[in-house]
N, C-alpha and C positions, 0 to 999 in steps of 0.2 A: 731307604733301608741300606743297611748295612752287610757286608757280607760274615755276618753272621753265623755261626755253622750249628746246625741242626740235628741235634741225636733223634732215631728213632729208635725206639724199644723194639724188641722182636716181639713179634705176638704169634704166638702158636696156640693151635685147639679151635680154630675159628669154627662155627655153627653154619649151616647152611642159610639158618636165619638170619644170624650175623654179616656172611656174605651177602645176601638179598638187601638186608638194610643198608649197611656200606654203600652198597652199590644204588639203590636208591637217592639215598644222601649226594652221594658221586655226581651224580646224575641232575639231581633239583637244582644243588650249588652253582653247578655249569651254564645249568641254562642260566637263572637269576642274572649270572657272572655275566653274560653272554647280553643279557638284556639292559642290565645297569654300562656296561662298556659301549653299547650303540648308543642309547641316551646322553653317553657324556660325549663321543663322535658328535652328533645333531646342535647341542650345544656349544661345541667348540669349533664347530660349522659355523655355528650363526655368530659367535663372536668374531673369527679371523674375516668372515663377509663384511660385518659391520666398519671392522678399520681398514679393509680391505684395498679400498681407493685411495685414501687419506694416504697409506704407507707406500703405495703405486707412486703418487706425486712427488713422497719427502724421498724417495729412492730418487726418482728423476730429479730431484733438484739438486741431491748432495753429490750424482754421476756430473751433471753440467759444473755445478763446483768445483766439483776438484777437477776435470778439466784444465778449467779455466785460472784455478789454484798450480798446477804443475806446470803447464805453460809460460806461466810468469816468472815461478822459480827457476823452471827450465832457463827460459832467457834471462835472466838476471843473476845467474848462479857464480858467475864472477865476482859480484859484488855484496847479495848475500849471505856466499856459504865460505867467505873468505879465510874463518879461524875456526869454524865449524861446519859441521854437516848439516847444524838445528838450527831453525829459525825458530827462537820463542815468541808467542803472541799471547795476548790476552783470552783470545780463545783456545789455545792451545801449543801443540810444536808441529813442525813438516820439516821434511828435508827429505837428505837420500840417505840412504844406507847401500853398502855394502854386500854384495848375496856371498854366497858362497862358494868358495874358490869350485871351478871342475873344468873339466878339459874339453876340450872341443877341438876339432879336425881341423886344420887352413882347408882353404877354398882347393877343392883339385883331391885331396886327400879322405879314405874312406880308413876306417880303423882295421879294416882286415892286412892296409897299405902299414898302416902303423905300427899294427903288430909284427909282421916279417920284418920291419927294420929296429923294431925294440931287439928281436931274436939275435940279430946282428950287433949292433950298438948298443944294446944295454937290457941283455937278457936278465940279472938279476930283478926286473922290471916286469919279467912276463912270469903270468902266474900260473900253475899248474895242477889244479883241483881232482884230487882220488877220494871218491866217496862211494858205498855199497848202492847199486840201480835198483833200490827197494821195490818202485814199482815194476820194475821186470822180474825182480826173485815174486812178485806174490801174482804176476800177472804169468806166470810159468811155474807154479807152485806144484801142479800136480804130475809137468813131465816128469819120465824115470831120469833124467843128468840132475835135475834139482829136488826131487822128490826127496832120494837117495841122501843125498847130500847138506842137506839141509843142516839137521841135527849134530854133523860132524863140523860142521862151521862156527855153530852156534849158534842155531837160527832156530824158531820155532813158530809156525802159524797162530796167532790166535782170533777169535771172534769174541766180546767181548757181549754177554746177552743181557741186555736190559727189562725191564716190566714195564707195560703200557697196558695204559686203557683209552681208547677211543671211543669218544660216544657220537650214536646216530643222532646226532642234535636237531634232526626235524621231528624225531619220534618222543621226545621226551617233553615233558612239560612240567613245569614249574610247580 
């Protein structure tokens, strides 16, 4: 499925009747829902058991492979990967690639050591982050220094009220 978007109509005037029914309906749906999804669990149980072992072995075979495939490339990579990084084969390609560049500490060295000497030697380098500490404005929401002040900042509390229905799904029956 798609993401799709969904109008709902407004309905106003609903019956007490109308509610009960709803809510019945609500209710039957859930469970059914509830019954048909374990049933496809049990069966998709018993299929993933069935390949279960089969896929345990071709796992361990194609772990010792390639092993035994990188190892070789490993030592022969002189002479292999001399114009290329790829080795084409009839079954396919392997080689190495490249990761992606990142920094790392020399041996002896911690990034807190790196940063005082960026500060020194190449401050345009050190970076300096101002951001609002959102969760301490809403985790101090209701002292008077921030209560007060809030509004004057441009700030405003909200809570955002959803509609739910939970059903006691042992009491309900299909």
């Amino acid at each position: 499925m798609g993401n799709k978007r969904v109008k709902k109509a407004v309905i106003a005037g609903i019956s007490l009747a109308q509610f009960e029914e709803a809510l019945s309906k609500y209710a039957g749906s859930d469970a059914r829902k509830l019954e048909i999804e374990a049933k496809q669990e049990v069966e998709v149980n018993k299929i993933r058991s069935k390949y279960a072992e089969e896929l345990s072995y071709l796992t361990q075979q194609m772990d010792t492979s390639l092993e035994v495939l990188q190892t070789y490339c490993t030592e022969q990579k002189e002479v292999l990967f001399v114009k290329r990084k790829t080795l084409k084969t009839v079954y396919g390609s392997l080689g190495f690639r490249l990761g992606t560049p990142k920094l790392k500490t020399l041996r002896g060295n911690t990034w807190a050591m790196v940063l005082e000497r960026l500060k020194e030697k190449l401050p345009d380098y050190v970076r300096t982050s101002e951001e609002p500490a959102k969760d301490l404005l809403l985790a101090d929401r209701e002292k008077e220094g921030v209560a007060g002040n809030l509004r004057d900042i441009g700030l405003q509390v909200v809570q955002d009220e959803t509609f739910f229905v939970e059903m006691k799904r042992e009491a309900v029956t299909a």
